[in-house]
C-alpha positions in Angstrom: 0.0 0.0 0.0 1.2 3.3 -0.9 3.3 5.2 2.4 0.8 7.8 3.0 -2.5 5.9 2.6 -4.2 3.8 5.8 -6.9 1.8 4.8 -9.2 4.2 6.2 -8.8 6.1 3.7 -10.2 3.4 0.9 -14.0 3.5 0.1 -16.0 0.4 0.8 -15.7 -0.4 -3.0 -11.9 0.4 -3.0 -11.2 -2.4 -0.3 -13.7 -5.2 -1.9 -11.9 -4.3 -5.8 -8.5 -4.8 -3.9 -9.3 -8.0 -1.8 -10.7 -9.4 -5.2 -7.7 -8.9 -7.2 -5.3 -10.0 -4.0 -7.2 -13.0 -4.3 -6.6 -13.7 -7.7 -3.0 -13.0 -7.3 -2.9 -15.5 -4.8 -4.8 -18.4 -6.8 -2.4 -17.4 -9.6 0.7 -17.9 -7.1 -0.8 -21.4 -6.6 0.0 -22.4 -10.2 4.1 -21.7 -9.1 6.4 -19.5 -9.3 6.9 -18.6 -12.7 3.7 -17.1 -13.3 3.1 -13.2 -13.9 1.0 -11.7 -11.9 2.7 -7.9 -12.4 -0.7 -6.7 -14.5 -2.9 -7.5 -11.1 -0.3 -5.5 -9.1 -0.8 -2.7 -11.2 -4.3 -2.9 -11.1 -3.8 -2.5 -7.4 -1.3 0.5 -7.7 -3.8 2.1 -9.3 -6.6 2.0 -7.0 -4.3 3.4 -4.2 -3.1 6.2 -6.7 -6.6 7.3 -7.6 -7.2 7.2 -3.2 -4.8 9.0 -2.7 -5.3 11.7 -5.4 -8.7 11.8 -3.9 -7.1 12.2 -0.1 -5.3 14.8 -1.2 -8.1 16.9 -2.6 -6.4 16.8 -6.4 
């Protein structure tokens, strides 16, 4: 999670988007090692972007 962001800063719909797609990285990490799961991590990076943008009042 980005430095300055706590979870309470998510919306409801924020946390559930995020939970979803940590659990799809995780049943991905399942299938071993070599799989790529760097397109679900930036999915995630930019959720937390877009909070804190919206934290931040910009």
């Amino acid at each position: 999670m980005a430095d300055d962001l706590k979870p309470s800063d998510l919306t409801f719909g924020e946390k559930a988007r995020i939970g979803a797609l940590v659990a799809r990285m995780a049943k991905r990490g399942m299938a071993g090692p070599a799989v790529d799961i760097s397109d679900l991590q930036r999915k995630v990076e930019r959720i937390e972007r877009q909070a804190v943008k919206r934290k931040n009042g910009k």
